[in-house]
C-alpha positions as CSV (number, residue, x, y, z in Angstrom):
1,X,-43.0,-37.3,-9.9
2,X,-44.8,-34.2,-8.4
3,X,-46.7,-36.9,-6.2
4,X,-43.1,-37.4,-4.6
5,X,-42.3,-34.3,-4.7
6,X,-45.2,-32.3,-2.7
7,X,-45.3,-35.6,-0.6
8,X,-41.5,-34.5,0.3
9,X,-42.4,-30.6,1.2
10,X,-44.7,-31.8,3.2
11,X,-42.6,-34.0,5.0
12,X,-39.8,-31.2,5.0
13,X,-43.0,-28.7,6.5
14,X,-43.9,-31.3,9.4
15,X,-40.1,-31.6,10.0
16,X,-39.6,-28.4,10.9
17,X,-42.5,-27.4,12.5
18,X,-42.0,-30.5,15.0
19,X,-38.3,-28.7,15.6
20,X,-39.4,-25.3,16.5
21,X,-42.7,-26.8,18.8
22,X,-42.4,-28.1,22.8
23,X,-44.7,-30.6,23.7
24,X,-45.9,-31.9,27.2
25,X,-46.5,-35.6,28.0
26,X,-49.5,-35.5,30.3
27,X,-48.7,-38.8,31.3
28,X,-45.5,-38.1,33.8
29,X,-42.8,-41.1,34.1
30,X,-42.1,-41.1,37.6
31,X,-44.1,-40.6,41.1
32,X,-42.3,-36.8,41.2
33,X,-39.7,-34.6,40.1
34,X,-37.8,-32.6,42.8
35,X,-36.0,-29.6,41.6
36,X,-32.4,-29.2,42.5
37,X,-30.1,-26.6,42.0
38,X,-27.0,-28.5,41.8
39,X,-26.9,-30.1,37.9
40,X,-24.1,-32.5,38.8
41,X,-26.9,-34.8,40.3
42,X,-29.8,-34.0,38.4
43,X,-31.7,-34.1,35.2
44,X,-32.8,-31.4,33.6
45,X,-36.5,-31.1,32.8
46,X,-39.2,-28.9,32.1
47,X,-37.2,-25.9,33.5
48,X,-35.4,-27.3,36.8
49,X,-33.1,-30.1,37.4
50,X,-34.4,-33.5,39.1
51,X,-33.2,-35.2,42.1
52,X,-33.2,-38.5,41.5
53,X,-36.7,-40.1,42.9
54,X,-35.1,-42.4,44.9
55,X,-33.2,-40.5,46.5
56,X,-36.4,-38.2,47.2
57,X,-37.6,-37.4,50.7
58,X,-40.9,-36.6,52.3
59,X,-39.6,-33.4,53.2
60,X,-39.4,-32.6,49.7
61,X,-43.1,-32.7,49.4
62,X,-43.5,-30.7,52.4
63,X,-43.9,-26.6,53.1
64,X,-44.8,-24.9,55.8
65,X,-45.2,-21.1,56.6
66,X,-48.6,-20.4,55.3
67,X,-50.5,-20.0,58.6
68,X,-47.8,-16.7,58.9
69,X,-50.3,-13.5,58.3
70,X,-48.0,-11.2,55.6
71,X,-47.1,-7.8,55.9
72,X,-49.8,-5.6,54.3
73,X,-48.0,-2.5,55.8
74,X,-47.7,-1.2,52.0
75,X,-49.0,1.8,49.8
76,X,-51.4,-0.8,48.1
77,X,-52.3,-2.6,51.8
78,X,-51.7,-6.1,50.7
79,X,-49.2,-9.1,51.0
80,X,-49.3,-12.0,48.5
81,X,-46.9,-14.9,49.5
82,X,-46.2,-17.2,46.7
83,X,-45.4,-20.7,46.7
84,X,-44.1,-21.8,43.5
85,X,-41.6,-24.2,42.5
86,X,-38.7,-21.8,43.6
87,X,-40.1,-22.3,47.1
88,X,-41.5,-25.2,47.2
89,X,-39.2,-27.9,44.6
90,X,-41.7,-30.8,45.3
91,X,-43.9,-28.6,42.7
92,X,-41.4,-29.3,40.0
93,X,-43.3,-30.7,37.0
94,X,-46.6,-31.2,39.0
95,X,-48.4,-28.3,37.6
96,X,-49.4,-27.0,40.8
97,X,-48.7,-24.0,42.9
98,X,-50.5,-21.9,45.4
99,X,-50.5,-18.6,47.6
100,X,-51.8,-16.7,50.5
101,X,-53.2,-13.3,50.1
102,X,-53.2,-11.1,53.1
103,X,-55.0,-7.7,52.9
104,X,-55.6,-4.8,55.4
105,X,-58.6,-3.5,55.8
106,X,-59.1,-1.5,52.3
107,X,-56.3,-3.4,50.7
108,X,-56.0,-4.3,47.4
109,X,-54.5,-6.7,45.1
110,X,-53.8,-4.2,42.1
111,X,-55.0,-5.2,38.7
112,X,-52.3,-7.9,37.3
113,X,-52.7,-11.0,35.2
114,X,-50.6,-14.6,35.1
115,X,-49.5,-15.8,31.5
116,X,-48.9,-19.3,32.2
117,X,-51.1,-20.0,34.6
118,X,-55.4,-20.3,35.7
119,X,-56.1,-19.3,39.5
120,X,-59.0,-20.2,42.0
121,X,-59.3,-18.2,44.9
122,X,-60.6,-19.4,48.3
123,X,-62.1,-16.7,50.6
124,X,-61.3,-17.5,54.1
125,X,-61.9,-14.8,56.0
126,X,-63.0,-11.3,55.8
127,X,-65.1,-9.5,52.9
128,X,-63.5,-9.2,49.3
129,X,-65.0,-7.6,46.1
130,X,-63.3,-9.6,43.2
131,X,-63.4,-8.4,39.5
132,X,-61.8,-10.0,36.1
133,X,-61.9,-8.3,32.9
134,X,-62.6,-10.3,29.6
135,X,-60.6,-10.0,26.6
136,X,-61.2,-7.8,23.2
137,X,-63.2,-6.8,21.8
138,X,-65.9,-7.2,24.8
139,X,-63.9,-5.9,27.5
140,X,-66.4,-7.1,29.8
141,X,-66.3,-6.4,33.7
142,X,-67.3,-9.3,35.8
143,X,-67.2,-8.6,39.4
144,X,-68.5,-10.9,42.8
145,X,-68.4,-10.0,46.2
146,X,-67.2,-13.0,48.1
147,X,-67.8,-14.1,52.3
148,X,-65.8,-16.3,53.9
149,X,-66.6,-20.1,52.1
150,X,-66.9,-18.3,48.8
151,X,-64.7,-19.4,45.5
152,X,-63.8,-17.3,42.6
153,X,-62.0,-18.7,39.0
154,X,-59.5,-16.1,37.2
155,X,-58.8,-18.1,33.9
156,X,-55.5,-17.9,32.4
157,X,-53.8,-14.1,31.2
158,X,-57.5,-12.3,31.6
159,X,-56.4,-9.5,34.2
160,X,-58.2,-9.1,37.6
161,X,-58.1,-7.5,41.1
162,X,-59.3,-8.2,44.4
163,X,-60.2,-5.0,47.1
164,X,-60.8,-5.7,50.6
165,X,-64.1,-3.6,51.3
166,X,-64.6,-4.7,54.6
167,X,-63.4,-3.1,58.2
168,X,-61.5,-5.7,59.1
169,X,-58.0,-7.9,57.5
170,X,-59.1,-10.5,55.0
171,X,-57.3,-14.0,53.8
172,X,-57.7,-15.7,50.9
173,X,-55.6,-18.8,49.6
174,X,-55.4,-19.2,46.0
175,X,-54.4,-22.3,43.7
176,X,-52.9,-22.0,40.0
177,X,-53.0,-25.0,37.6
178,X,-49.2,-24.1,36.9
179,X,-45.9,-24.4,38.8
180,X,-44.8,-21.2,37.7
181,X,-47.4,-18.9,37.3
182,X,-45.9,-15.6,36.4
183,X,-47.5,-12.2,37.0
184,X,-47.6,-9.0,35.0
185,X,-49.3,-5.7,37.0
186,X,-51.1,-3.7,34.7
187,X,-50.6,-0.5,36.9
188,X,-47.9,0.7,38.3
189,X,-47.6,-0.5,41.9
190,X,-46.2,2.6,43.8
191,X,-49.5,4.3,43.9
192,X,-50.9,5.6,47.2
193,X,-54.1,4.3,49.4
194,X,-55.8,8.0,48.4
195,X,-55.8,7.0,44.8
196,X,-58.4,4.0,45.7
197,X,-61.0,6.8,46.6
198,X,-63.2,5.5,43.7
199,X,-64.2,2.6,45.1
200,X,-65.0,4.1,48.5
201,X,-68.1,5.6,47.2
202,X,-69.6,2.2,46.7
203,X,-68.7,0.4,49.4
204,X,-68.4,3.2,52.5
205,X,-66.0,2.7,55.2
């Protein structure tokens, strides 16, 4: 009889903890997942509504725009234009999004890190000092200056930066292995170009 028993707390156990968990198939259904805002002809998943795939498009799995430099006319000199899921629905459920990172000359990316989401970033032009720092208790500080051709990897919720040390604008595209990356800045963002005086006395203007 306590055979039975324990065999049915452990049962109730698994129960519950399969109620309270989300899981992921990595093994998707359909070709793609459009998101939609209007729920009368969608499904909801993962987040966003569906389009039906059949009534999908290819312009649903087209975006354009990210040839336009950004406005790095800002205290912090910098312009990061997302595309995520909200911009771009032919993300929805993919896993994928990207961006394009514009800096001025001595711009910076502030110190931030994305919860849900890994980054690579792709150095396409200009002169960038990159930095991560690793979690506790080692609080390591990895940093890499990067030239045109040059990749960096930011894994998932460590926090990082990026600082423009060259003369001249930089670009830099960057991928995330989620649709919806999400981005916490760990300093507050009004702070003014003056303040970045610490890092002109390694790399002089």
């Amino acid at each position: 009889m306590k055979g039975i028993h324990s065999i049915l707390i452990a049962f109730s156990l698994l129960a519950l903890a399969c109620s309270l968990a989300s899981a992921y198939d990595p093994s998707p259904l359909q070709d793609f997942c459009v998101a939609v805002k209007d729920i009368k002809n969608g499904v909801f998943v993962n987040g966003k509504f569906c389009k039906d795939p059949k009534l999908a498009v290819a312009e649903d799995l087209f975006f354009s725009g990210l040839n336009k430099q950004g406005n790095t006319a800002n205290p912090v000199g910098s312009n990061v234009t997302v595309v995520n899921v909200d911009a771009f629905p032919g993300l929805n459920t993919l896993g994928l999004s990207l961006a394009r990172v514009d800096f001025a000359p001595h711009g910076v990316n502030p110190p931030h890190f994305h919860p849900r989401g890994s980054e690579f970033l792709l150095l396409v032009e200009g002169t960038l000092y990159v930095a991560i720092v690793t979690s506790n208790p080692d609080n390591r500080l990895f940093t890499k200056i990067l030239n045109p051709g040059d990749v960096f990897v930011f894994p998932l919720g460590m926090i990082h930066f990026q600082f423009n040390i060259g003369k001249t604008a930089a670009v830099a595209f960057v991928g995330f292995n989620s649709q919806n990356f999400g981005r916490f800045d760990v300093t507050p963002y009004q702070f003014s170009m003056p303040e970045l005086t610490p890092f002109d006395q390694y790399f002089p203007k």
